[in-house]
N, C-alpha and C positions, 0 to 999 in steps of 0.2 A: 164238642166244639172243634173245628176243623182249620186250623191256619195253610193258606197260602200265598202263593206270591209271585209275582212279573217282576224279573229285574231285566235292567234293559241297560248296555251301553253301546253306545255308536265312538269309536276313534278317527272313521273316515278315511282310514288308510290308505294313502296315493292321490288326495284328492286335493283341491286347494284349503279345504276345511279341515285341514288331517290334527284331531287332537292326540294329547299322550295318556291320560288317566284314566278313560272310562271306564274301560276294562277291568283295570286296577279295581277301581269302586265297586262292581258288581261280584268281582271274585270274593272281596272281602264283607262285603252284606251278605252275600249266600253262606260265607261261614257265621257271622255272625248270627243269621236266622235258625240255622242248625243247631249250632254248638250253644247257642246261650237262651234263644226264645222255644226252642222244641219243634222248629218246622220239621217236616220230613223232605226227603232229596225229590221225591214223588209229587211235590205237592209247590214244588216251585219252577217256574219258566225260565228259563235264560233265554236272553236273547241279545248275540253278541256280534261284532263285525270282524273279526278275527282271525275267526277259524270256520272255515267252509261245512265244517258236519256240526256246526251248532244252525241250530234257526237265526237268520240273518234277520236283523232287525228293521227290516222295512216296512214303508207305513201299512201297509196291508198284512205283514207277520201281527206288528204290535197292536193294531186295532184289532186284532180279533181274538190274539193273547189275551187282551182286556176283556173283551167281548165275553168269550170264556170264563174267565176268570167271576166277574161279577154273576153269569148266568148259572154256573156251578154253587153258587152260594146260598145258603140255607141260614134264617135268626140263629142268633150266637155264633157266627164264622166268624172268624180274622181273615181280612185282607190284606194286602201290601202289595202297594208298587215302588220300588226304582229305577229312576232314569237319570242315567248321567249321558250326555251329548250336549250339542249345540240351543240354543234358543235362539229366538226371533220372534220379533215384532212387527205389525201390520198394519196401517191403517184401515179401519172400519171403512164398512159401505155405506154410502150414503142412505139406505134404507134400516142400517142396522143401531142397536144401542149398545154401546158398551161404558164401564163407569171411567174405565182409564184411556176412553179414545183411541184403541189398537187393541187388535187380537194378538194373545199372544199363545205361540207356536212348540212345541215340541220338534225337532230334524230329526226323522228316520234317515238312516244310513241312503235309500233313495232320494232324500231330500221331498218326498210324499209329505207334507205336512201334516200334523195333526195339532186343532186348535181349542184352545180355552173352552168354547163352545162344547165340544167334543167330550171334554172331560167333564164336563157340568152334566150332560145326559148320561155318562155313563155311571157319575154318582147316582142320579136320580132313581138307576135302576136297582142300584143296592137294596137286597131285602130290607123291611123292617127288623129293627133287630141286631141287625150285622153293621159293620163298617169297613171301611178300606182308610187306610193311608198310605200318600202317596207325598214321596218324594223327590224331585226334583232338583236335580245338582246343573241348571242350568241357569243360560242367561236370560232375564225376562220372568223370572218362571214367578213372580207374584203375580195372585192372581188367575194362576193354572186354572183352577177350578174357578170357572165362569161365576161370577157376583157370590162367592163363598163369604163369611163375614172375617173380617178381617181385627185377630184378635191380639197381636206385636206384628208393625209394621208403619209405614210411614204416608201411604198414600193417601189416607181416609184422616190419620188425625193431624200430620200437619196444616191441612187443608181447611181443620174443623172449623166453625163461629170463632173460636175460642181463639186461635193462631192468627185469623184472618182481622182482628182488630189490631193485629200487631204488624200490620203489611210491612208498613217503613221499616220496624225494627229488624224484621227476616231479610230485608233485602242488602240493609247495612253490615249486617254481621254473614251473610249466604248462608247462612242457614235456612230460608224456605224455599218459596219457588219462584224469585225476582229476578231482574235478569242479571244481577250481580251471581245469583243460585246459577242462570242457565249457562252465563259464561265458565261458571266454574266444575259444571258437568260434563261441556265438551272437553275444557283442560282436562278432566280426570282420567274419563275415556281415552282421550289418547295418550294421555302417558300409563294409563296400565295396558294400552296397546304394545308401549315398549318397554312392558315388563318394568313400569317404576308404580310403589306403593304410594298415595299420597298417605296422611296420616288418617285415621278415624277422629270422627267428633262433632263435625260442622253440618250434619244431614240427623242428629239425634234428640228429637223437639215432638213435645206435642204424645206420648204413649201413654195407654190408661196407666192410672194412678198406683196399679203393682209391679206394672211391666218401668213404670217409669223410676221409684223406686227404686229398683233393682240396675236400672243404666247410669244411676248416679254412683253408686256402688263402682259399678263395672268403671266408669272413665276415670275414674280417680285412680285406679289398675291400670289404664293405658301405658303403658310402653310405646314410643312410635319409631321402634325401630322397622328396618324395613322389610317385609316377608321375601320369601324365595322367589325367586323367575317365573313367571306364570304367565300365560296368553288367556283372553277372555274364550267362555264360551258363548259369546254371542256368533253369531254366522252376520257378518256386515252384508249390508242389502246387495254392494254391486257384488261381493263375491254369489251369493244366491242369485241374482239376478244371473250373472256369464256363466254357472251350472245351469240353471234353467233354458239358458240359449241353447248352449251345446244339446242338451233332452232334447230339445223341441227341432231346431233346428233355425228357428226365428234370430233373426237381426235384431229387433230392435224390440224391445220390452222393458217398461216402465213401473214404478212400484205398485200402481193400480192395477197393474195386469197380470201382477203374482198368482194373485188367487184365480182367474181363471184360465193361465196357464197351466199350473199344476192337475188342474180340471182337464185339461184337453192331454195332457202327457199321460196322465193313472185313470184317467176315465170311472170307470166303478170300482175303482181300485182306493178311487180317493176314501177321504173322508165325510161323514156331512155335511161339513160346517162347510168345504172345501165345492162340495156339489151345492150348497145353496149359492155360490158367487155366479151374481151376474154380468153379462158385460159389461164395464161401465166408462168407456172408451169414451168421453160426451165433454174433453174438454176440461178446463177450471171449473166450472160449475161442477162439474159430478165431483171431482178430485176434493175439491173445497166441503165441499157437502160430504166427505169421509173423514174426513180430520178439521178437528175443529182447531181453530186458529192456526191451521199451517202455515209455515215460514213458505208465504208466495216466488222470495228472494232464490230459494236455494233451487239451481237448477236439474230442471230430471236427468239431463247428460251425465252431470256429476257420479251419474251410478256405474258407468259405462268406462270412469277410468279407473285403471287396473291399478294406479299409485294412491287411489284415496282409499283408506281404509275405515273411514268414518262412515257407522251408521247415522242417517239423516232423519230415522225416528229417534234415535238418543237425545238428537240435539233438539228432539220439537217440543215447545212447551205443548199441552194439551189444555185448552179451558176447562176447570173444574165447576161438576153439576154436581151442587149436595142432592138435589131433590133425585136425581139419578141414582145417585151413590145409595143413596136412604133403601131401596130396595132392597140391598144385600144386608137389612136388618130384619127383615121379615120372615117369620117362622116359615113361612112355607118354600124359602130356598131349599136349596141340599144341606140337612141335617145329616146326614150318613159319612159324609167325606170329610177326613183331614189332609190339608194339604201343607208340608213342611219346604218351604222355596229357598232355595239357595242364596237368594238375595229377593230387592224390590222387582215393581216390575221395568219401572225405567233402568234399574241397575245391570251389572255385568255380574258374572262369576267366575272366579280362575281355577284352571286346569294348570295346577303346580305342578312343577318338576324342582324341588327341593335342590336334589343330587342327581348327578348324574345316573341315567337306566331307573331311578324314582321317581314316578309321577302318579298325581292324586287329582280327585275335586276337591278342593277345599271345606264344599261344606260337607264331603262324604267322609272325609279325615275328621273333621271336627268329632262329627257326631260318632262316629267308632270311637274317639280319643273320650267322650263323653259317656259313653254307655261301658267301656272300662273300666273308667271312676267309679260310676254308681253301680257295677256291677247289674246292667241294664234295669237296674230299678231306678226309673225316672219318669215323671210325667211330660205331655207333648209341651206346656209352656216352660218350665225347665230346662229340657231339652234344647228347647229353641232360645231363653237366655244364658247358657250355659255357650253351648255353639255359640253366640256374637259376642261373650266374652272373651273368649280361646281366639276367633278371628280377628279381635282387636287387637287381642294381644300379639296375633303374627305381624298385626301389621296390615293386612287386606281392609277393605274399604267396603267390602259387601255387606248388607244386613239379611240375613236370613228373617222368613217371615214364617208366622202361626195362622192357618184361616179356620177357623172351622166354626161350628156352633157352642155356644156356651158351656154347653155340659159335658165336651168335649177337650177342651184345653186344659183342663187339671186331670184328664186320665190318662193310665199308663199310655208310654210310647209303645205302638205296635200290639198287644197285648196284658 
């Protein structure tokens, strides 16, 4: 049996995106993969933005890291991926389906996007037999793995019949997704913009019946005091939007026209998912036709000033399709791939700086702090309520998520 592994951090250094932790995160999984799971130093990738004689982490390094990595694999291999950097969120194309209403994006150090999509084919190519997990210390990141099933997490069962007879009651208490919920997600967003914790609790409704079990446990534990200083690792649209400018050279570029912007700047360089965008320049109809119930109100200028730091997919509701959503219960998804996400996918995730010259991902701290404990004997759904215990208890507001397939979430983490 042969373990390997892509770890990947982007810092962004000099850039307007410039995080502190990534690095951090990857230095410390690669000892970890050594020293406690058996990887050998041969058998794993780094890809870092750092240091000029590592492979630089750009979309075109890590798609083919991947590429490799999967194509190398043989039944009974261990996989592993880490990515700590930036996320981002998209609005779909009007010709396209997705169950959350937006692609969501991995940032290469180029800002090359790679998307949801992307990661969903590269599961599928998984031998029989073998698996990958894949980690995620960013923002957005539920859901990485395009219609993966979703086994702790909030998007599929808040939403369920079940929650959805209780409409009045979620919206009274913000706990679901009313607009009392929507106004209190743009509050949250910006104030962990400025480094303030709100408390956990008001987003935890609706998990299966072990996962939920075990959260009852957990908020009676709350403490809400407040975590370290931390900036989101989302990448906000106008900041990606005035990178994109500068690459291109273009004036004026709008959230529709990400995706085949990044097309004309990396050409074959892109991604797939990234070379499937077409133009779709055609006005509120096309735009309307990619996001389903977008806020009409909020104007595209709004991306273009440099003092809003608010992403304008955070604050969108999305219309929920169960009959859409129902897809990713079907055996013939990706069986092969775990995906462990730093948070939801409307969520954010912070890049702490605890102490000064200390800076971490939050949920890449976690899950070391956790695999210490158990002396890395632990399975993935463990793992993953173990982790939003420990982050409640800092004080952060992220919920890390479990996607995989059934027969997947009570086996060991990683190996």
């Amino acid at each position: 049996m042969g373990k390997k592994a892509v770890l990947i951090g982007c810092n962004y250094a000099g850039t307007q995106a410039e995080l502190q932790g990534c690095i951090t995160d990857v230095k410390r999984m690669y000892r970890c993969l050594v020293d406690r799971y058996g990887f050998l130093d041969e058998d794993i990738k780094v890809l870092i933005d750092t240091k000029d004689s590592c492979t630089q982490p750009t979309g075109r390094n890590i798609f083919q890291a991947l590429i490799d990595l999967v194509s190398s694999a043989k039944s009974g291999d261990v996989l592993f991926v880490h990515y700590s950097g930036h996320g981002v969120r998209l609005p779909v194309e009007a010709s396209d389906t997705d169950d959350t209403g937006y692609d969501e994006c991995i940032v290469p150090s180029d800002f090359n996007l790679i998307h949801d999509h992307d990661f969903r084919e590269l599961v599928e190519q998984v031998p029989h037999g073998c698996r990958i997990t894949i980690v995620s210390d960013s923002c957005h990141s539920g859901g990485l793995i395009h219609e993966a099933k979703e086994q702790i997490g909030l998007s599929y069962n808040v939403r369920s019949n079940k929650n959805r007879n209780n409409t009045e009651e979620q919206e009274d208490s913000g706990s679901g997704f009313g607009f009392t919920s929507f106004l209190f997600k743009i509050a949250e967003n910006v104030l962990e913009s400025c480094s303030i914790c709100l408390p956990f609790g008001l987003w935890q409704k609706g998990l299966e019946d072990e996962v939920e079990e075990e959260q009852e446990k957990e908020v009676e534990e709350v403490n809400y005091t407040r975590g370290p200083r931390f900036k989101n690792r989302s990448l906000p649209l106008p900041t990606l939007v005035d990178i994109l400018k500068q690459k291109s050279d273009k004036k004026d570029i709008d959230v529709v026209e990400i995706g085949p912007t990044v097309l004309d700047i990396f050409g074959e360089s892109s991604s797939p998912k990234v070379k499937d965008f077409k133009d779709v320049r055609g006005g509120d109809s096309a735009f309307l036709g990619m996001v389903v119930n977008l806020n009409r109100e909020f104007p595209l200028q709004k991306l273009q000033k440099d003092s809003d730091d608010t992403d304008p997919t955070i604050e969108t509701e999305v219309e929920w399709n169960e009959d859409e959503y129902a897809r990713s219960q079907k055996p013939e998804l990706p069986q092969n791939g775990i995906l462990i996400s730093g948070c939801q996918t409307y969520e954010t995730s912070a890049d702490a700086t605890p102490v000064r010259n200390q800076a971490y991902g939050a949920l890449s701290n976690a899950i070391q702090k956790v695999i210490e404990e158990s002396d890395g004997v632990v399975s993935n759904l463990e793992l993953v309520l173990q982790v939003r215990r420990l982050l409640k208890l800092q004080g952060y507001s992220q919920n890390p998520g479990l996607y995989c397939d059934d027969n997947h979430a009570h086996s060991a983490f990683v190996c």
